[in-house]
C-alpha positions in Angstrom: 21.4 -19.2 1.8 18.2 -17.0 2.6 16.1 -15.1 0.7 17.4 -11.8 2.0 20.6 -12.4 1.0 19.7 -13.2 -2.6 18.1 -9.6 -3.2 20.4 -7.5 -1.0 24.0 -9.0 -1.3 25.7 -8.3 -4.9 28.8 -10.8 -3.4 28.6 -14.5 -4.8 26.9 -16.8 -7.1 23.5 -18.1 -7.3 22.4 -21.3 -9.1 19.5 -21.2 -12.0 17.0 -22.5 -9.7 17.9 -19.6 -7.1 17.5 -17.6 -10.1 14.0 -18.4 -10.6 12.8 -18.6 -7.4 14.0 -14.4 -6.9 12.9 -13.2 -10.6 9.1 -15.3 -10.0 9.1 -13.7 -6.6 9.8 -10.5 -8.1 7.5 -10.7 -10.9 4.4 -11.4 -8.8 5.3 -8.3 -6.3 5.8 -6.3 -9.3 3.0 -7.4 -10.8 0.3 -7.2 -7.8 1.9 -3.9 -7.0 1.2 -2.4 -10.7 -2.5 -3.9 -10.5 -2.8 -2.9 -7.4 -1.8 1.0 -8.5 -4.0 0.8 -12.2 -7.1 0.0 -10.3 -7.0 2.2 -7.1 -5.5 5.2 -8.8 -5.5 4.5 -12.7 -2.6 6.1 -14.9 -2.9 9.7 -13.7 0.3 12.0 -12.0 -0.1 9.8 -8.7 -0.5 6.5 -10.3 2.5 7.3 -12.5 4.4 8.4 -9.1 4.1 5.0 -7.2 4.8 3.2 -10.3 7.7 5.0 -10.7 8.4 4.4 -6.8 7.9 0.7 -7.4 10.2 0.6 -10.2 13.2 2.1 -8.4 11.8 0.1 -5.3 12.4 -3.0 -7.1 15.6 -2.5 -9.1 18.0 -3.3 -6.6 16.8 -6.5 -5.8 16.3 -7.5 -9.0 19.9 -6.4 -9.8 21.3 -8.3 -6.8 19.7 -11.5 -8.5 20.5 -10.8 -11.9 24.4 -9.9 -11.0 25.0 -12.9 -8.4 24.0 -14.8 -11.6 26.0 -13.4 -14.0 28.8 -14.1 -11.5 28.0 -17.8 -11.7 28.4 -17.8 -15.0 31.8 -16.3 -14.4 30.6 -12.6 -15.6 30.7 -9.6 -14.0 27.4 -8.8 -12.2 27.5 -6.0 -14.0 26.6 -7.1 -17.0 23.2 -7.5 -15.7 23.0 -3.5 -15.8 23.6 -3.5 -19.3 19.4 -5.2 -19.6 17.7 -3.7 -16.0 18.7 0.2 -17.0 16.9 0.2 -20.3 13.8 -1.7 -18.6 13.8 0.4 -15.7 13.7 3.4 -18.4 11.0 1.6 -20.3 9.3 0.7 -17.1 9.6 4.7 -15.7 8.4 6.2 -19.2 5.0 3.7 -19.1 4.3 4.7 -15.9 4.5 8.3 -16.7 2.2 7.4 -19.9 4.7 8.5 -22.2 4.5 4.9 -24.5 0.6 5.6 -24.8 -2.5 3.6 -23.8 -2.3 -0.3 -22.9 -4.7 -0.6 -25.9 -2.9 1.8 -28.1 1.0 2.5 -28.0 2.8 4.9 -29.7 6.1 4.7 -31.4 7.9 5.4 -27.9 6.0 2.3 -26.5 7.0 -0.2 -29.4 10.5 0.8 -29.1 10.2 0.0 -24.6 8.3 -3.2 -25.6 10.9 -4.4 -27.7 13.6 -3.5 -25.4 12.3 -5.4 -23.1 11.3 -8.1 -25.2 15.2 -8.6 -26.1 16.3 -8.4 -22.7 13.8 -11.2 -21.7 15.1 -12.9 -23.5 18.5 -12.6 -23.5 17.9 -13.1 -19.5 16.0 -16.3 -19.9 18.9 -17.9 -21.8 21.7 -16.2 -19.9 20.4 -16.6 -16.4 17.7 -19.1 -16.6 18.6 -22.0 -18.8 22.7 -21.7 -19.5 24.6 -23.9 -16.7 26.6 -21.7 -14.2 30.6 -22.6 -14.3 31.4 -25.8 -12.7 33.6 -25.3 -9.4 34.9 -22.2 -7.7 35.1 -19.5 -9.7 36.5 -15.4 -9.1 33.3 -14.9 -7.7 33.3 -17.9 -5.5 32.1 -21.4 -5.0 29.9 -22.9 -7.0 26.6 -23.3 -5.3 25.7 -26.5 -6.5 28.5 -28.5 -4.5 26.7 -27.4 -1.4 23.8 -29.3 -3.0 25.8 -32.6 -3.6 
């Protein structure tokens, strides 16, 4: 299995460790891309358009992680929607400075950094420490037997 199917494909399961390896690799793009933006063009109209670009840039692959997952733990890949919409709407309102200042957030801010701090989490235990189920599944085989 290659990278560019774990981040494109929405068909099959992934183990934990796949898991990691795509929401890491995603975290560091997204993170060197929003450094990247603050520095060169700070948190003004353009800034806030290519981090809303980014965002939308980045939710499909990080859905295509996040669902093959969920289908290894013999859940619908949708579920993972039900935590990626409300970041990516945290995610766009911050970049369109709408949760105030990195130093100083306002009301609307709290409320996205709570969001996300609840779907973080529920990720982490979901996706990234709960065991996927053993053998095939609806979704189909379980990756690890490859491994054996």
């Amino acid at each position: 299995m290659d990278l560019q199917y774990i981040f494109t494909s929405l068909e099959g399961r992934i183990n934990r460790s796949k898991w990691w390896a795509g929401a890491v690799i995603l975290g560091i793009v997204s993170i060197i891309l929003g450094v990247l933006i603050e520095v060169i063009f700070g948190r003004g109209f353009f800034g806030g358009l290519l981090a809303t670009l980014i965002a939308l840039a980045l939710f499909f692959p990080s859905y295509a992680v996040c669902a093959k997952r969920f289908q290894d733990r013999n859940k619908p890949g949708k579920m993972a929607l039900y935590g990626l919409v409300p970041s990516l709407v945290a995610s766009l309102l911050d970049g369109w400075g709408l949760t105030g200042t990195p130093d100083q957030l306002n009301g609307l801010g709290w409320i996205c950094v709570l969001v996300n701090l609840g779907v973080g989490l529920w990720f982490l235990v979901e996706l990234g420490i709960l065991k996927g189920t053993p053998g095939p599944n609806q979704y189909g085989g379980d990756p690890l037997s490859a491994l054996s």
